[in-house]
DOTORNU-886058 format. One line per field, with one value per residue (C-alpha): residue in three letters; x, y, z. Coordinates in steps of 0.5 Angstrom, whole numbers, plus 500, padded with zeros to 3 digits. Layout:
BEGIN
rest: (ALA ...)
px: (X ...)
py: (Y ...)
pz: (Z ...)
END
This chain:
BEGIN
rest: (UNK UNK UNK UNK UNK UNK UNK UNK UNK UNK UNK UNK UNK UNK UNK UNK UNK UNK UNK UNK UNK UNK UNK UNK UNK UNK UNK UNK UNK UNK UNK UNK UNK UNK UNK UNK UNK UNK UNK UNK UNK UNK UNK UNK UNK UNK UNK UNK UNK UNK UNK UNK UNK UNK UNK UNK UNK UNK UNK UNK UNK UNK UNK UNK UNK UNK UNK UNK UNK UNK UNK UNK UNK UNK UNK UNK UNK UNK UNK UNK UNK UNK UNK UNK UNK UNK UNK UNK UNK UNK UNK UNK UNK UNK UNK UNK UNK UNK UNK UNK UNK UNK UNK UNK UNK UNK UNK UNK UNK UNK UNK UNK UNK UNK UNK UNK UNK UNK UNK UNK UNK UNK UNK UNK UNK UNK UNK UNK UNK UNK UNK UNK UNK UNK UNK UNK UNK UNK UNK UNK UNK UNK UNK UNK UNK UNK UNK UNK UNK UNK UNK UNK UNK UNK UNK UNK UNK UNK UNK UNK UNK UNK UNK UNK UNK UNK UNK UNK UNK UNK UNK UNK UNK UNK UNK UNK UNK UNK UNK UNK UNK UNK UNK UNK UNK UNK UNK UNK UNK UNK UNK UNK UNK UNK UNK UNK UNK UNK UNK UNK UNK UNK UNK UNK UNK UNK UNK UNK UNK UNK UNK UNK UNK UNK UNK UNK UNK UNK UNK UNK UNK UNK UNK UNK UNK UNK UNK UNK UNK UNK UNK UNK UNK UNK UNK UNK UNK UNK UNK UNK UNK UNK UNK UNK UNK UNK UNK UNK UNK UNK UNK UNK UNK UNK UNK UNK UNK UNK UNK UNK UNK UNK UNK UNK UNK UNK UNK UNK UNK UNK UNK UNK UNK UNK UNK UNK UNK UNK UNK UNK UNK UNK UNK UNK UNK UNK UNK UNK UNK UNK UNK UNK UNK UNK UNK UNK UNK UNK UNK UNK UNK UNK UNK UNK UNK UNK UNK UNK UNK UNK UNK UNK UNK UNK UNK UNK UNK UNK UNK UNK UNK UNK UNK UNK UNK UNK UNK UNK UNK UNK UNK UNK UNK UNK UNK UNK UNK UNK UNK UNK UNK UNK UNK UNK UNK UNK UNK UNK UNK UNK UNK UNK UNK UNK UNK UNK UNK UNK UNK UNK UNK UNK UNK UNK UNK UNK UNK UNK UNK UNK UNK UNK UNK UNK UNK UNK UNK UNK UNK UNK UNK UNK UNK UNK UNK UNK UNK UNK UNK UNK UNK UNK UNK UNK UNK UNK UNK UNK UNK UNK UNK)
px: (518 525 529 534 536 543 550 551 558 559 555 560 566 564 561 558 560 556 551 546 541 534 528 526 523 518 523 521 525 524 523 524 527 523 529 536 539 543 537 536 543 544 538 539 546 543 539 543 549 543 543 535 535 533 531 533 529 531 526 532 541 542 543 541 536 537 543 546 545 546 552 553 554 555 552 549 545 539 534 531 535 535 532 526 526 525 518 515 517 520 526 527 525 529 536 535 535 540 545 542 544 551 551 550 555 561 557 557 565 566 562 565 573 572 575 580 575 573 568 571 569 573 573 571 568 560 561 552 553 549 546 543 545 539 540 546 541 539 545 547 540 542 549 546 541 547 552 546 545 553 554 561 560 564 561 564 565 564 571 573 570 575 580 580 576 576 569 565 558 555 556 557 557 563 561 566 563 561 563 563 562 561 555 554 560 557 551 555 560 554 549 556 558 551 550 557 552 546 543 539 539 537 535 531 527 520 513 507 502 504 499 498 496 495 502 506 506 506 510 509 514 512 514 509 514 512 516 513 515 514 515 517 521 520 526 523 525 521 517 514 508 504 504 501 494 497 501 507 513 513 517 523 526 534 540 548 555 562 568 574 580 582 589 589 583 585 581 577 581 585 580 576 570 563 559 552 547 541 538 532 533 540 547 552 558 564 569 572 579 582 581 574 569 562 556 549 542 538 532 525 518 518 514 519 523 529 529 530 536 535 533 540 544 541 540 547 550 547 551 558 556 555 561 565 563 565 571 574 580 578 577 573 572 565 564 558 551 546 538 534 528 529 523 521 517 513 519 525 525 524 518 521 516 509 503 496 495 501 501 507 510 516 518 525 524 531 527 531 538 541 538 543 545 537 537 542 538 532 537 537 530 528 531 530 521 523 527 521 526 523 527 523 526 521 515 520 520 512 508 503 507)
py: (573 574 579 580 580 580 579 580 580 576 571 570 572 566 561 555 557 551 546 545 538 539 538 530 528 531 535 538 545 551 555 555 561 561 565 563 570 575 577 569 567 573 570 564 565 569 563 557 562 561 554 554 548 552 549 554 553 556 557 558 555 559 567 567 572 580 577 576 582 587 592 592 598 598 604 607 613 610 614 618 624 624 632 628 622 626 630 623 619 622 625 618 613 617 618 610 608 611 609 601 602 604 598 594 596 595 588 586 587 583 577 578 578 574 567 569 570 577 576 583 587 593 599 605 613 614 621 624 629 635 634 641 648 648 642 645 648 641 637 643 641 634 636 639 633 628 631 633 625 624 622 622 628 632 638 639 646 646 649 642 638 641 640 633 630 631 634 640 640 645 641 634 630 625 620 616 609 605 599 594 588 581 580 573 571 573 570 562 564 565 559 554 557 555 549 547 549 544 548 544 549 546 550 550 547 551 553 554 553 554 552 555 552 552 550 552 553 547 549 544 544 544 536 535 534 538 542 543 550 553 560 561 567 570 573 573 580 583 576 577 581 575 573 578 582 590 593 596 597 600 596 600 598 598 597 596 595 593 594 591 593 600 603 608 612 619 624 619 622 617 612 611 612 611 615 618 623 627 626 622 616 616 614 611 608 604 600 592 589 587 594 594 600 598 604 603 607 609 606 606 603 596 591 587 594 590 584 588 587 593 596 594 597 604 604 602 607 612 611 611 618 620 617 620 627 625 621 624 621 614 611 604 598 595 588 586 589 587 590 588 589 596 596 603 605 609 613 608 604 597 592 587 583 580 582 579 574 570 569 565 568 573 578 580 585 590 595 601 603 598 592 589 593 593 585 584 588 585 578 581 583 577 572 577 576 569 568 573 578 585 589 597 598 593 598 602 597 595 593 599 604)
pz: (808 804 809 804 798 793 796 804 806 812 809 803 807 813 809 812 820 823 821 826 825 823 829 828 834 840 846 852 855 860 854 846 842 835 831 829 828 833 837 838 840 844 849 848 850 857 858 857 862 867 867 864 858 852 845 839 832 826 820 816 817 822 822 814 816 817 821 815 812 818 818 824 827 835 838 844 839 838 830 835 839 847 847 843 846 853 850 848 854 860 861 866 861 856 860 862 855 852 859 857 850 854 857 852 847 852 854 846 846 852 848 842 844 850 849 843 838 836 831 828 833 834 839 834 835 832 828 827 822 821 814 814 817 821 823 827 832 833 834 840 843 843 846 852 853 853 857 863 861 864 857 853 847 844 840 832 829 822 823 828 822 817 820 822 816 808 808 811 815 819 826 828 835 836 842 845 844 839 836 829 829 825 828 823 826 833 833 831 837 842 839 839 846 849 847 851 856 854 849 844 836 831 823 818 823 821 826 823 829 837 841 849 855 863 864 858 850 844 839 832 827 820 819 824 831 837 843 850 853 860 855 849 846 840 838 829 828 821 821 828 826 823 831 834 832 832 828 832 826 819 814 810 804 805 801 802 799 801 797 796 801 800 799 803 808 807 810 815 821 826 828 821 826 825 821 820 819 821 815 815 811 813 810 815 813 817 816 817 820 813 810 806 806 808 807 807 807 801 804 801 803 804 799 795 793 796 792 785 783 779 784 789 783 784 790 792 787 791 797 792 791 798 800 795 797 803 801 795 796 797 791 792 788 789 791 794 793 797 800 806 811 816 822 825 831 833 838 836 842 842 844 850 854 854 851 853 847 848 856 856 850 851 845 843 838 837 831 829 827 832 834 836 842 844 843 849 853 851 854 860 861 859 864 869 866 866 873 876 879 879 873 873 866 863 863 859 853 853 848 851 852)
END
């Protein structure tokens, strides 16, 4: 499947990070990671910390896939509100999400800037706008939910808005953590510091056909050499659905851009914060370390809508004129357009754990808005599943929920 399309922006702007060896022999290990973007070296970062002998497999070089393509907006706030969330799957396993969604941002900024490398990471507020005077009555209902959560919001009057910013909107929620990142960056990072601790990754290493057995999995390469697994994790993303014999995500068409650096970012108030919007499909839009505007949004049903290149321009001149109603004073030069794949289920949370078709299979699927910060907590659940350490937040993520 061709994930995106265009000119991604991290992968111009880091080049050839690392290489990585093609699988050219038959190898053994505790567990296989079929997939080479974030989600893949997140988990087999968890796992290779724990002392387990992980083998990573990449179809492509390593994180070319939507890694490549993601913007990389680090947020707790998942694409459905904590009020909705709470009437679809309990106010238990709503609250407890969006707290594991809290947890995984501050654990992506410690992976990010320890070691003194940052992957461009940076502390930054998330803005939710109301797009619409009715949804001003939404935004009030989701404040109450998050602050009866123990959740950090403040809610913005039109007023509040206007006088910190050079738009107006009816409402907004500004939230007090979130972050961006270089998730292309980040995802070398991990890879490179796990094989310090014994991981073995290798690209453009492709599996066609997995076999499983009593004591494990078989996985065969496409130029025909074998791995044997005690369990394997498929951290494949958009791809993963022609593993499995449901259907649990709708494919959606994305589009985004980066500019060149900005002279100047009036009227973004004082901390160039995050922001995005109730409206459904979204624009969002953030900003990088060396001064450059990255937006996204304009999404459209999945085919090949993405890779049009027609199709790109359009849509990304779209995003220009929505940050240029909010933006006047911000002129932007464009120089990167790119599209790619965007996954949605059915109450916006991931799919983490086991399903009965793959005994010792395990699944690491960030669907939604922001997949990252779901991958770091699928590492976590997933080494707790493989360990056998009992973790009731798995029964939120399952596949028959």
């Amino acid at each position: 499947m061709d994930l995106t399309s265009g000119a991604p922006f991290w992968i111009i702007k880091n080049g050839l990070l690392a290489t990585y060896p093609r699988l050219k022999r038959d190898r053994r290990c505790d567990v296989a990671v079929i997939g080479g973007g974030i989600t893949g070296a997140l988990v087999a970062h968890r796992f290779a910390q724990a002392g387990i002998h992980v083998i990573l497999v990449e179809g492509r070089e390593i994180g070319y896939g939507s890694t490549g393509a993601t913007t990389a907006l680090i947020q707790y706030e998942i694409d459905r509100h904590l009020c909705d969330l709470i009437d679809r799957v309990g106010e238990a396993s709503a609250i407890r999400s969006y707290e594991l969604c809290q947890e995984a941002v501050l654990g992506i900024e410690r992976l990010a800037t320890e070691d003194g490398d940052d992957c461009g990471y940076r502390r930054k507020k998330s803005l939710y706008l109301a797009s619409k005077a009715r949804d001003q009555r939404t935004l009030e209902v989701e404040y109450k939910a998050r602050r009866r959560a123990g959740i950090e919001v403040d809610f913005l009057s039109s007023q509040d808005i206007g006088e910190q910013f050079s738009f107006q909107r009816p409402a907004a929620l500004l939230s007090h953590l979130a972050g961006e990142v270089d998730a292309f960056h980040l995802t070398h990072k991990l890879i490179a510091r796990a094989c310090r601790l014994g991981l073995e990754a290798y690209d453009r290493t492709f599996i066609p056909k997995l076999d499983a057995n009593g004591d494990g999995v078989e996985l065969h390469t496409g130029d025909g050499h074998r791995i044997r697994a005690r369990k394997v994790v498929f951290a494949t993303g958009y791809e993963t659905p022609r593993y499995l014999d449901q259907k649990i995500v709708k494919l959606t068409s994305t589009f985004a851009l980066a500019t060149a650096p900005v002279e100047s970012f009036e009227g973004w108030g004082e901390d160039n914060c995050l922001i995005w919007e109730t409206a459904r499909p979204y624009f969002y839009v953030r900003t990088t370390g060396d001064g450059r505007v990255i937006m996204g949004g304009a999404d459209k049903p999945f085919a090949t809508a993405h890779t049009q290149e027609k199709l790109i321009s359009l849509q990304t001149r779209r995003l220009e004129t929505a940050f240029a109603r909010l933006f006047p004073a911000i002129p932007i030069d464009v120089d990167w357009r790119w599209g790619g794949t965007f996954g949605e289920t059915k109450d916006g949370l991931p799919y983490i754990g086991t399903v009965p078709q793959f005994p010792h299979g395990y699944f690491a699927l960030g669907y939604g808005g922001n997949g990252i910060t779901f991958s770091y907590i699928a590492a976590g659940l997933l080494l707790d599943l493989f360990l056998q350490r009992p973790n009731s937040d798995l029964e939120i993520f399952r596949f028959d929920r």
